[in-house]
N, C-alpha and C positions, 0 to 999 in steps of 0.2 A: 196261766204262767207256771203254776205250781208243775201241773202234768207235765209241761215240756221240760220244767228242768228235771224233773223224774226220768223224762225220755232219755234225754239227754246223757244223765246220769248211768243208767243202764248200758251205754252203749263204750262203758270206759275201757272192757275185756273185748272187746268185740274187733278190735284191731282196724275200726272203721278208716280214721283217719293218717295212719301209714297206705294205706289202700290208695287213699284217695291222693294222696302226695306223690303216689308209683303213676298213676293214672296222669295225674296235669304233667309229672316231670316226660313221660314219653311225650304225651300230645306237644307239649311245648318244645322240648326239645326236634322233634320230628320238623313240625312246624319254622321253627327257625331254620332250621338244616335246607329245607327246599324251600323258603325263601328267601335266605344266601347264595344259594347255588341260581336264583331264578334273575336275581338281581345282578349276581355279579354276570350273567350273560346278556343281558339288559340294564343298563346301568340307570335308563330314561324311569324306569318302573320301580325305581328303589325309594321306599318310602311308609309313609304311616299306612296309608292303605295297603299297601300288598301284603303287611304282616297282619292285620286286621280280618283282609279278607280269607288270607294261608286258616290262620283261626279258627273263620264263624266255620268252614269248609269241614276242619277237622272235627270241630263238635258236635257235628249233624254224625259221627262215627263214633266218638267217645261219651258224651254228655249222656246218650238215650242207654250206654251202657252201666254209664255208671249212676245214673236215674234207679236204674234196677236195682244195682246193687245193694246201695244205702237204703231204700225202699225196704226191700227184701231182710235185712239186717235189723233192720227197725222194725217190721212187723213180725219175722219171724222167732222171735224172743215173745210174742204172746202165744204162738200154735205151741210151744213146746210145755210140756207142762200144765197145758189147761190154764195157763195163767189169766188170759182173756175172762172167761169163766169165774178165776177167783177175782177178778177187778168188781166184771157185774154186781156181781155177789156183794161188795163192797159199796155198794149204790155210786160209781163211776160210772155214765151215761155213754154209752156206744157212741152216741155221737161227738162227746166231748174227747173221747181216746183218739177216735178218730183226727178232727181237728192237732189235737197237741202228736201224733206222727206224722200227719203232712207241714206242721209247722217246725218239725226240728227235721225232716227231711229239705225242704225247702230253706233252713237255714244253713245245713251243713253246703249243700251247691249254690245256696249267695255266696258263700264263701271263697267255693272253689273257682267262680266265675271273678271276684273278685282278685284273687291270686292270679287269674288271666291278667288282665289288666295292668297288675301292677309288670308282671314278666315282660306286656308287649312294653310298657314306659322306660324298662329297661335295658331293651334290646332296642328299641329306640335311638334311645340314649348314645349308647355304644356303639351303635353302628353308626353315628353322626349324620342321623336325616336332619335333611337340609331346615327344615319345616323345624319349629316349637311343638313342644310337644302339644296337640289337638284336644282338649281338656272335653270338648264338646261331640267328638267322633270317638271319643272312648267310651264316656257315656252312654254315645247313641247303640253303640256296641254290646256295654255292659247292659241295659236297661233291655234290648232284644233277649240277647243271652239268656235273664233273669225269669222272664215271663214265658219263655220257652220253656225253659229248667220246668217252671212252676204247671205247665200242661201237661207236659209230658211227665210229672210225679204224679200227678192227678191219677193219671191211667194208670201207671204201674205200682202206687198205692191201692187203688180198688182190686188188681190182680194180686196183690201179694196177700192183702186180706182175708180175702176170699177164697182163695186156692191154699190148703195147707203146705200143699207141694211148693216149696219155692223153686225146683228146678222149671218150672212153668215162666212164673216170673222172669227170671235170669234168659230163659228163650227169648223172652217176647220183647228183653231188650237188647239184646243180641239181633232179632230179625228189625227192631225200632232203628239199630245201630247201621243196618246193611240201607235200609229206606233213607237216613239219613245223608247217605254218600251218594246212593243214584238218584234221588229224588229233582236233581239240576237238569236232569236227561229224562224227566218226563216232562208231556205237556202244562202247562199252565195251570186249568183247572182239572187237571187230575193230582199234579203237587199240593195243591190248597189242602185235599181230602186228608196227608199225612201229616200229624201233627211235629212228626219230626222232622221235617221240612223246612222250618221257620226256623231252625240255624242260621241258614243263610238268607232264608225266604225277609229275615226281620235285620238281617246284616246290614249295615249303612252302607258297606261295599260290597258293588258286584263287579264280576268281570267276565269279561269278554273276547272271545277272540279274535284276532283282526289281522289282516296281512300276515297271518301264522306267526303272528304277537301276543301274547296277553295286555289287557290293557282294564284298568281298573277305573270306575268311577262311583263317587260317592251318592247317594239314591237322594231325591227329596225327600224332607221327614214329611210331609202332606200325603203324599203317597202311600206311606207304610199306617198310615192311621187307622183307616176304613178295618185293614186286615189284623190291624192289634185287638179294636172292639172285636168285632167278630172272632175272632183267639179267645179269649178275655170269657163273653157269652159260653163258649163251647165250655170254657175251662169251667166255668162255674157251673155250666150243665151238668159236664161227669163227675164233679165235686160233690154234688147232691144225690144225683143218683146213686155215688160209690157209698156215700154217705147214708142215706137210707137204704140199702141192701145190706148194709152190716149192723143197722141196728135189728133189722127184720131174720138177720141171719138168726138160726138154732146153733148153740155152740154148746 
């Protein structure tokens, strides 16, 4: 706990979190924009899912970019200065540094997944769906979101680490960010292979197109199980692996 509030601490010039408030306010913004405009030409499709589904869509574009970002901000504050180096030197255990920046990485995008949430509950709101607000399909929403977030930091923690170049990093979620948007238009088990896929891949709502309609339905949570362990496995795979590669790294 100590290290992360260290983390944490360090990251108070770093201008991370205006960043990340520019970030949610386009996606959400964006997001609300086309689906107003999608509803108000279909009035049958207005509702908790279609802003839901507008969402998990956009974060398979934004999330894997800003996964990077705060990654990259968080670790690159140790390549500067040899600071890494003077931790060592301080008998701070590689593997524990490690742990306390994916755990304030991963805390600062619960957050930002969270601030999803409360936006859709108030556009919601506002817009007068017909429906209470869904306490259980936000969840299901929010809790996809979260465990995505937390894979796809996995990865672009071990690259920020490892690479002193963070313009490296910042590519790889920029190219994480493009997989994200087409990955609906590739086949089945070639989607599974991208971890930034499970935007939507773990989204409670999918849609589909029908008599050149959009038409949204909610997934069974039985279904999305199988694919959260096996998520879940992988994640703790490259969690380890990134993990012992930086303690074994020469710095």
């Amino acid at each position: 706990m100590k290290l992360i509030g260290i983390e944490l601490y360090k990251l108070r010039r770093k201008h991370l979190f205006p960043m990340i408030a520019i970030f949610l306010a386009v996606e959400i913004a964006w997001a609300f924009i086309v689906t107003g405009r999608l509803t108000a030409r279909n009035s049958e499709i207005a509702g908790w899912e279609s802003i839901i589904a507008m969402i998990s869509s956009m974060n398979g574009l934004f999330f894997p970019v800003l996964s990077a970002v705060c990654a990259s901000r968080i670790c690159d504050m140790e390549h500067k200065g040899n600071t890494r180096k003077m931790l060592f030197a301080l008998s701070v255990k590689p593997i524990k540094l490690y742990a306390a920046k994916y755990a304030c990485t991963s805390l600062v995008l619960f957050i930002a997944a969270l601030l999803q949430v409360l936006a859709i509950t108030v556009f919601g709101i506002a817009c007068n769906f017909e429906r209470s607000v869904p306490l259980l399909l936000l969840f299901r929403f929010f809790t996809g979101t979260v465990i995505t977030n937390m894979i796809v930091t996995v990865f672009q923690q071990w690259i920020s680490m490892a690479v002193r170049n963070q313009a490296f990093a910042l590519t790889s979620g920029m190219v994480g960010g493009f997989i994200g948007v087409v990955a609906d238009l590739f086949p089945q088990h070639i989607r599974r292979v991208f971890i930034w896929s499970y935007y939507t891949g773990l989204s409670p709502v999918s849609q589909l197109y029908m008599d050149e309609n959009v038409r949204f339905f909610v997934r069974d949570t039985g279904s999305l199980m199988p694919v959260i362990m096996v998520l879940i496995a992988a994640g703790i795979g490259i969690y380890l692996a990134g993990s012992i590669h930086l303690s074994k790294q020469e710095v």
